[in-house]
C-alpha positions in Angstrom: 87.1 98.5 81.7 84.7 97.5 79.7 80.6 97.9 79.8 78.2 96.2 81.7 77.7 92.5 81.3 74.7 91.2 80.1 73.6 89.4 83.3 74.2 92.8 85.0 72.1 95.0 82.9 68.9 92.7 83.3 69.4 93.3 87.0 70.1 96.8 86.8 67.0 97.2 84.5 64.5 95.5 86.4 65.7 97.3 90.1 65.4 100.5 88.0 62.1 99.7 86.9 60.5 99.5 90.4 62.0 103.0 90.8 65.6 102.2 92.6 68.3 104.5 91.8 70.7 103.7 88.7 73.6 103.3 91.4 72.0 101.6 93.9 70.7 98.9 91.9 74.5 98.9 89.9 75.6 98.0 93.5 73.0 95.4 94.5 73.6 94.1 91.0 77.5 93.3 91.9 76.8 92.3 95.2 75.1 89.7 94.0 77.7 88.5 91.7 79.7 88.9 94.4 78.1 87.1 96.9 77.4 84.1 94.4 80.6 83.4 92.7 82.7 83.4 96.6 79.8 81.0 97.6 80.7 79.2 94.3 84.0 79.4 94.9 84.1 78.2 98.4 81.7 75.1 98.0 83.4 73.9 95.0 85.9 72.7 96.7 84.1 70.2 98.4 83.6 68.8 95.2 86.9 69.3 94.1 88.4 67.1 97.0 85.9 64.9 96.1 87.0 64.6 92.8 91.0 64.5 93.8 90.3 61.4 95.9 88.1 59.5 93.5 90.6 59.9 90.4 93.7 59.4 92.1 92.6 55.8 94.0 90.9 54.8 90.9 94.7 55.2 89.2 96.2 53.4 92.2 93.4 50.4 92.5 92.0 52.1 95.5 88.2 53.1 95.6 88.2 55.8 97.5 85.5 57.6 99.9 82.3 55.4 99.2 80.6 55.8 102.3 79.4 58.2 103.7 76.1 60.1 101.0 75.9 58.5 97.3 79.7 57.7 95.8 81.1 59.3 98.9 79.6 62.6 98.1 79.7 64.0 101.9 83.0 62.7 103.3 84.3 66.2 101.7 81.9 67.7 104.1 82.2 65.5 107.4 85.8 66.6 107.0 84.8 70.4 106.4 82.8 69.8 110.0 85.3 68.4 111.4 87.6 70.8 110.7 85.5 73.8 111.8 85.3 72.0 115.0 89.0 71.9 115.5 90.7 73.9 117.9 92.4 77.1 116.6 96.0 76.9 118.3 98.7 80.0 118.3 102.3 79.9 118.7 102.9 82.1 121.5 105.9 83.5 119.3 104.0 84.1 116.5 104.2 87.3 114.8 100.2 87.8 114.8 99.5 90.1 111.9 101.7 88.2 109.4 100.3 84.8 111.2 96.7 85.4 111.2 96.4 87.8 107.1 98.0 84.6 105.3 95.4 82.3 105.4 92.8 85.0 104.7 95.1 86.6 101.9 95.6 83.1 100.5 91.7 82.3 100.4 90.7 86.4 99.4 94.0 85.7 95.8 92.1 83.0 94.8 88.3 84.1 94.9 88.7 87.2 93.3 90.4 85.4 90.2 87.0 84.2 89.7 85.5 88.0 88.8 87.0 87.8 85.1 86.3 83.7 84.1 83.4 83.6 81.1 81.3 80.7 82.7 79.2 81.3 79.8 78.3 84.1 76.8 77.1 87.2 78.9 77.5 85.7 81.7 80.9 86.8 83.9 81.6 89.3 87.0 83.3 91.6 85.2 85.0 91.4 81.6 87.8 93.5 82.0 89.8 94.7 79.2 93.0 93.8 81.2 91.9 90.7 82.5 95.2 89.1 81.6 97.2 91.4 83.9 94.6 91.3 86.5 95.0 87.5 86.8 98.8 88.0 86.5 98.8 90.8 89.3 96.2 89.3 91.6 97.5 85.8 91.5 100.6 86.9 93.3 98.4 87.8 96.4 98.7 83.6 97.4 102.7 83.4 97.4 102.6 86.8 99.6 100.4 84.7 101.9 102.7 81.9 101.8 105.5 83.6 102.6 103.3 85.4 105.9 102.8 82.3 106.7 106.0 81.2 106.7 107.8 84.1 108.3 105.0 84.3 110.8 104.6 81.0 112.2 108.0 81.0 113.6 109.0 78.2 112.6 112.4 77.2 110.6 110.4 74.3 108.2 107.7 77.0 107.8 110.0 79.6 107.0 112.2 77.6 104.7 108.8 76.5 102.8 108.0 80.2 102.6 111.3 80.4 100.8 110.7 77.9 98.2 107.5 79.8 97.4 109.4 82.7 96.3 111.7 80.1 94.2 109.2 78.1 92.9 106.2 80.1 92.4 107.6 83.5 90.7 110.4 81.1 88.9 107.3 79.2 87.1 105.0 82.2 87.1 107.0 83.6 84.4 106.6 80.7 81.4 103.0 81.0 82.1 102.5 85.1 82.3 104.7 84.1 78.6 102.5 81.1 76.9 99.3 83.5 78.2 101.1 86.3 76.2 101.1 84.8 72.7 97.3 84.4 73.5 97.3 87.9 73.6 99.4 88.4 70.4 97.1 86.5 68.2 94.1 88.1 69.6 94.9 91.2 70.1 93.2 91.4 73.1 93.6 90.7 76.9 89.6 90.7 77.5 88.7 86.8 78.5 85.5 87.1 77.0 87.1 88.6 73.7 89.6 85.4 73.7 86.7 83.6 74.4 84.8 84.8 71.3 87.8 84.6 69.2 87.9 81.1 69.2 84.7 80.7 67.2 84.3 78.6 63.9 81.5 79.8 61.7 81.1 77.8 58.9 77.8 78.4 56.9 76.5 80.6 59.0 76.7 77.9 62.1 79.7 78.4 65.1 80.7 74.6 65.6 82.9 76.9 68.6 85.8 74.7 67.9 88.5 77.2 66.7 90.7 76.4 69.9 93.8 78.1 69.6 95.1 74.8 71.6 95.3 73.7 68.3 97.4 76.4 66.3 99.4 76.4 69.8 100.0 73.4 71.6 103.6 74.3 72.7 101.8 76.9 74.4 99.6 75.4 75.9 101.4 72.9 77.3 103.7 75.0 79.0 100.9 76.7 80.6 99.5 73.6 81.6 103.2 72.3 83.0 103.2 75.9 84.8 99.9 75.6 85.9 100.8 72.2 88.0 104.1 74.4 89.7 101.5 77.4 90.3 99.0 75.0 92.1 101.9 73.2 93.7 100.2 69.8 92.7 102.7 66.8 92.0 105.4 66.6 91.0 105.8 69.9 91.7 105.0 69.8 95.3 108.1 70.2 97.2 106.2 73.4 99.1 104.7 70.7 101.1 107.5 68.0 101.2 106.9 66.0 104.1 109.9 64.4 104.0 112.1 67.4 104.0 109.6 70.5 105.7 107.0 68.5 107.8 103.9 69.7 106.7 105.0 73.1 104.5 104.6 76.7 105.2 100.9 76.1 107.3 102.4 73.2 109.7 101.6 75.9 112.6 97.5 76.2 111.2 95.1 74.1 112.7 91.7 74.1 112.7 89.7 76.6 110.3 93.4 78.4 109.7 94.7 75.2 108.5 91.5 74.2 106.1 91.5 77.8 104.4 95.1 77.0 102.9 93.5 73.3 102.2 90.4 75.7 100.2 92.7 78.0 98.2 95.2 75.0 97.1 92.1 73.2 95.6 90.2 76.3 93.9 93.7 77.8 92.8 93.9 74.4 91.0 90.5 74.6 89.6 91.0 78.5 88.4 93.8 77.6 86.5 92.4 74.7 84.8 89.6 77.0 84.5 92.1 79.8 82.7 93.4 76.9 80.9 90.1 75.8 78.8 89.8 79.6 78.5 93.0 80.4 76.5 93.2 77.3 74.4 89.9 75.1 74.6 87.2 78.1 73.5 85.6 78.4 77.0 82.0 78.1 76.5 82.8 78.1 72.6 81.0 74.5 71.5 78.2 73.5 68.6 75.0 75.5 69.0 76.3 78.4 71.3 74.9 81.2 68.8 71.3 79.5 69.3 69.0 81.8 70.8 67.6 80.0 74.2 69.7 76.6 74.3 72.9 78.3 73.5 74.0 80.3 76.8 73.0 77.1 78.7 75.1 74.8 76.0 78.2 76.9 76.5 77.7 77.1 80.3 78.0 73.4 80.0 80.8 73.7 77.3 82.9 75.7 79.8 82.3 73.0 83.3 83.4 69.9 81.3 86.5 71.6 79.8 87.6 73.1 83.4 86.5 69.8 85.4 88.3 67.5 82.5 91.6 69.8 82.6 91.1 69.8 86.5 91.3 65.7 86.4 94.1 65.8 84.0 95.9 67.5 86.7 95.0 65.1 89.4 96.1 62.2 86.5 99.2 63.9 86.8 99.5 64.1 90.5 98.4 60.5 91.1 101.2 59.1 88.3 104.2 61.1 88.4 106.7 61.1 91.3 108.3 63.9 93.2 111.6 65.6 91.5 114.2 67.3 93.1 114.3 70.7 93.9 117.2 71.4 91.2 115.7 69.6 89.0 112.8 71.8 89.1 114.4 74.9 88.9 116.6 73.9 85.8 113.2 73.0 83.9 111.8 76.3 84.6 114.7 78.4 83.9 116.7 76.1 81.0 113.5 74.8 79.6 110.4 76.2 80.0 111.1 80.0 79.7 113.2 80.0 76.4 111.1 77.7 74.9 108.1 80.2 75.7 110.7 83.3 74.5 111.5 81.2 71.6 107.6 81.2 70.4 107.0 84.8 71.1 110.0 85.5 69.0 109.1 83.5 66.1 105.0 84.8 66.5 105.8 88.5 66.7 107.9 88.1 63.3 105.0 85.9 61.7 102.2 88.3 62.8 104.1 90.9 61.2 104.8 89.1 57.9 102.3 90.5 54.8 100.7 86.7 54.5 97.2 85.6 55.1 95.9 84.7 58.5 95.6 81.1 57.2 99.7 81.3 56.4 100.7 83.0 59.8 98.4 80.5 61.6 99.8 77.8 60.2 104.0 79.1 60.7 102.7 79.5 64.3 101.6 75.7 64.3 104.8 74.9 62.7 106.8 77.1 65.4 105.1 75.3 68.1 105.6 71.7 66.8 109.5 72.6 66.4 109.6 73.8 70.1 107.7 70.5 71.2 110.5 68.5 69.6 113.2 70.7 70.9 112.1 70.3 74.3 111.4 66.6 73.9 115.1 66.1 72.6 116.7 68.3 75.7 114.4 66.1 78.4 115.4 62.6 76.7 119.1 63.6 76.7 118.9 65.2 80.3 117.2 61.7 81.5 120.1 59.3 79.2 122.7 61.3 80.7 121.7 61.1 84.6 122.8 58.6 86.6 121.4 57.5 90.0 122.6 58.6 93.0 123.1 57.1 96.4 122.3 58.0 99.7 125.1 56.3 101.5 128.1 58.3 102.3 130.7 55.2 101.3 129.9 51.8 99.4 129.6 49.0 102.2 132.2 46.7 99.7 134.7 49.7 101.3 134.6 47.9 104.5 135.4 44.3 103.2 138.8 43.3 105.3 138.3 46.1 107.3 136.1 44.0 110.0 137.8 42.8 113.2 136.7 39.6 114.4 134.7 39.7 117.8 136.2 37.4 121.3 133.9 35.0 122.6 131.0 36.2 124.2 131.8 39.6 123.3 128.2 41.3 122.6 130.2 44.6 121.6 
């Protein structure tokens, strides 16, 4: 682990200075952090919601909330209210550990991702030097919950969602622990604040902060992104929560507060990974005038918000467009697609990185490596979709029963 973080050490320095201990004010010092980024955290998803329902009816001619506060701005929280206000029912079969952890477990995976995310230069919980695998390890904690919750509840459409956590969630968790690994290969590092500062471009002495390694890596990054819509089980994706086929999902037996922290961690999951997302390959807080003295902490605060926010309503673009697939078809697109395409570039970027050429050269037979697995993939998809044919639900063709018919007597209702 790395040192202090700026934002830290002021704090630390000034509760020394009025004659606190080192440790006591080091703990008052996280606590704060602490107390701020859950508080962050938690009432961001009000926004969030907000956000989800004013981007998807504006794709589908709807307006969306418009009433209640400016734009709509508190129906997020006269449903919070009302859900607080709802009563808490248990099944009496329940098993009451398992039942009762998962929604805190799911809320608790989700809120500590937030420690390691550079909201701006200096100013993060903590910058691990393992960040990475603490994002990888930690982010499991919300398919354990679902799983509790599924088991727990006993209920067979909860426990069969709990199931397709397991198949869905660890099946696409491993092309995105791979695309956030050639990250690490070309920086060397799995510090987010190091990535972060990697992705600088000084040219005359000036960081434009547009050295995005989106750019060198767009295969990548857009099978993190594709990963990122199975991890947050956002459409179309979404067959955790399949009403047609599991009610409700693996929290049909939540109600009231129970029910709305699952509703809390779906939406901030979302937002952390769109958040992870501008991190890896869109710089972070990296922009044009980050290295000034004053302006540039609060221009690359701002740098950081619009990429997570825009990434976040790309998501919801894809959520309000695309339909539900089927679960075969997901799992072949994880398994047949996504992870050796991801194996493919790690391949092809250890051997590069290892070649005695320039950075410029490397960089650009990475580039090259990623455009050739875009159009790989793009080729497999288009002959996958040519080759399908459309199935029917019907169990025989109703021309099969043409001569078949005997003609009814007179009067005969039956």
């Amino acid at each position: 682990m790395q040192g202090s973080t700026a934002w830290s050490d002021g704090i630390v320095g000034l509760l020394t200075g009025l004659g606190l201990p080192e440790m006591l004010a080091l703990g008052i010092a996280y606590g704060i952090g602490a107390f701020i980024l859950v508080n962050f955290g938690m009432i961001s998803a009000l926004l969030l919601i907000w956000i989800t329902r004013k981007a998807i009816s504006r794709m589908q001619d709807r307006i969306g909330p418009n009433r209640l506060g400016p734009y709509g701005l508190f129906q997020t929280v006269a449903d919070a209210v009302k859900l607080i206000s709802k009563e808490i029912i248990t099944p009496s079969q329940s098993d009451f550990l398992a039942y009762n952890a998962a929604p805190i477990l799911s809320v608790f995976g989700v809120l500590i991702l937030l420690a390691v995310v550079p909201f701006a230069p200096g100013l993060i919980g903590m910058d691990l030097n393992i960040g990475v695998l603490f994002v990888v390890a930690l982010g499991s904690i919300g398919v354990m919950a679902a799983l509790m919750a599924g088991w727990g509840s006993n209920n067979k459409y909860a426990l069969l969602a709990g199931f397709r956590v397991v198949a869905q969630l660890l099946s696409y968790e491993i092309p995105m622990v791979l695309s956030m690994l050639t990250v690490v290969l070309v920086t060397g590092t799995m510090s987010f604040g190091r990535i972060t500062e990697f992705q600088s471009l000084t040219i005359g002495g000036f960081n434009l902060g547009i050295g995005w390694l989106g750019i060198m890596m767009p295969a990548a990054m857009l099978i993190f992104f594709i990963s990122s819509l199975a991890e947050a089980e956002l459409t179309p994706f979404d067959l955790l929560e399949a009403e047609s086929e599991l009610i409700a999902g693996f929290h049909i037996e939540y109600s009231g507060m129970k029910f709305a922290m699952f509703f809390l961690a779906q939406f901030v999951n979302a937002w952390v990974l769109s958040a992870l997302m501008a991190i890896l390959f869109l710089g972070g807080w990296q922009g044009p005038g980050v290295g000034l003295p004053l302006i540039g902490p609060i221009l690359g605060f701002g740098y950081f918000f619009i990429k997570a926010y825009a990434v976040y309503v790309l998501q919801q673009w894809v959520r309000g467009t695309f339909p539900r697939i089927r679960i075969d078809q997901m799992m072949y697109f994880a398994w047949k697609v996504l992870v050796p395409a991801t194996v493919a570039l790690i391949v092809v970027q250890a051997i590069a990185q290892k070649l005695p050429f320039p950075n410029p050269v490397i960089y650009a037979i990475i580039f090259l490596a990623n455009i050739g697995v875009i159009w790989v993939v793009a080729t497999v998809l288009q002959r996958y979709i040519k080759s399908a044919t459309m199935g029917t639900k019907r169990s025989f063709e109703p021309t099969s029963l043409i001569g078949s018919m005997q003609k009814a007597d007179t009067y005969a209702m039956y």
